[in-house]
C-alpha positions in Angstrom: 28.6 45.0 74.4 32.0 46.0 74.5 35.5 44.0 75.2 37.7 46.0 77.6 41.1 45.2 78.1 42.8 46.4 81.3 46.9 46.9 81.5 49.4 48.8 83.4 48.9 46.5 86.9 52.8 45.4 88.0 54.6 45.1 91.2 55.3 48.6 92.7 56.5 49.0 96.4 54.9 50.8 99.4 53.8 54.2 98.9 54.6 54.0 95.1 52.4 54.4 92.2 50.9 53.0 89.3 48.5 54.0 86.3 45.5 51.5 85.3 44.4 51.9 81.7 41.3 50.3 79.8 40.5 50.3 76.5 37.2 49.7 75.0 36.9 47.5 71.9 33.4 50.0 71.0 32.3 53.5 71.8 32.0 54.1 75.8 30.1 57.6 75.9 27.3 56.7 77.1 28.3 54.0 79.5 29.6 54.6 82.9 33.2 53.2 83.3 34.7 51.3 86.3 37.0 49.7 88.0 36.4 46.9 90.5 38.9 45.0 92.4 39.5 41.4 94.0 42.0 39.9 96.3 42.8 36.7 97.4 40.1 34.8 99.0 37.8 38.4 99.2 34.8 38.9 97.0 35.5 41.7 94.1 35.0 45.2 95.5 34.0 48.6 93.9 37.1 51.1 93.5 36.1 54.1 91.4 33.3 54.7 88.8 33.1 58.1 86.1 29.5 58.2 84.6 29.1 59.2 81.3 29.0 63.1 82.5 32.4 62.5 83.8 31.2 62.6 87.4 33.5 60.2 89.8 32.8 58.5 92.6 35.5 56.2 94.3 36.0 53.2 97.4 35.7 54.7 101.2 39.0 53.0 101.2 40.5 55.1 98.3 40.4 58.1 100.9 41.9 60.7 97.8 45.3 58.9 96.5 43.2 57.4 93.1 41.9 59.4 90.5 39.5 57.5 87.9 39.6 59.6 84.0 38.3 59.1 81.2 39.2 60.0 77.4 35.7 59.4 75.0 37.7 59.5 71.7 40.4 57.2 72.3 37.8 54.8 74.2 40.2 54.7 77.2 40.0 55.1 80.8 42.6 55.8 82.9 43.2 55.2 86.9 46.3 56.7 88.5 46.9 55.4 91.8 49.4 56.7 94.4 49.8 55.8 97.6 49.5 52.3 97.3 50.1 49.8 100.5 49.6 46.4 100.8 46.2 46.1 101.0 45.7 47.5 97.3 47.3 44.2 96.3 44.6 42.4 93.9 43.3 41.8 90.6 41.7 45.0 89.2 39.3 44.7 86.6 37.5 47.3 84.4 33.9 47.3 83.8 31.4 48.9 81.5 28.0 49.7 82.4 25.2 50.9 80.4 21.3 50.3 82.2 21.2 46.6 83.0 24.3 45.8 80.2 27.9 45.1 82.0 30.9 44.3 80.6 33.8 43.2 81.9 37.9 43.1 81.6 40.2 39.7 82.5 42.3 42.2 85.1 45.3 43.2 85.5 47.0 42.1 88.7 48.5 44.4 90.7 51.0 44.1 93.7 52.1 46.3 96.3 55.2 45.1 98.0 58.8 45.7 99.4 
């Protein structure tokens, strides 16, 4: 098990951008690394994964304006987003995954608004 804490969530306006950073309290190599995401009254939703070969795989609603890395050494992982509207307002929350182990983040609220 690992503890992950999630930061860089804030209020940004329409069309802005922001960059989502998790770090891993032990190694993440071999786990595969992502971030979920929940908003009001919805039930949490998958955003973007990178497996331990550094594949990605993102949301159908992410439509190219996230991009999910990740940096082994410093234990990090990294989600820029651009783009962002209203309906990326939520909680986002990191999570580590290794077979039938999860861990997960407290989230890191982020708001997009005028």
């Amino acid at each position: 098990q690992v503890q992950l804490v999630e930061s860089g969530g804030g209020l940004v306006e329409p069309g802005g951008s922001l960059r989502l950073s998790c770090v891993a309290s032990g190694s993440i190599s071999d786990k595969a690394m992502g971030w979920y995401r929940q908003a009001p009254g919805n039930q949490r939703e998958f955003v973007a994964e990178i497996n331990s070969g550094g594949i990605t795989s993102y949301g159908d609603f992410v439509k190219g304006r996230f991009i999910n890395s990740r940096d082994n050494a410093k234990k990090t992982v990294h989600m820029q987003m651009s783009g962002l509207n209203s309906g990326d307002t939520a909680v986002y929350f990191c999570n580590a995954t290794f077979f039938f182990l999860n861990d997960w983040g407290q989230g890191t609220q982020v708001t997009v608004s005028s």
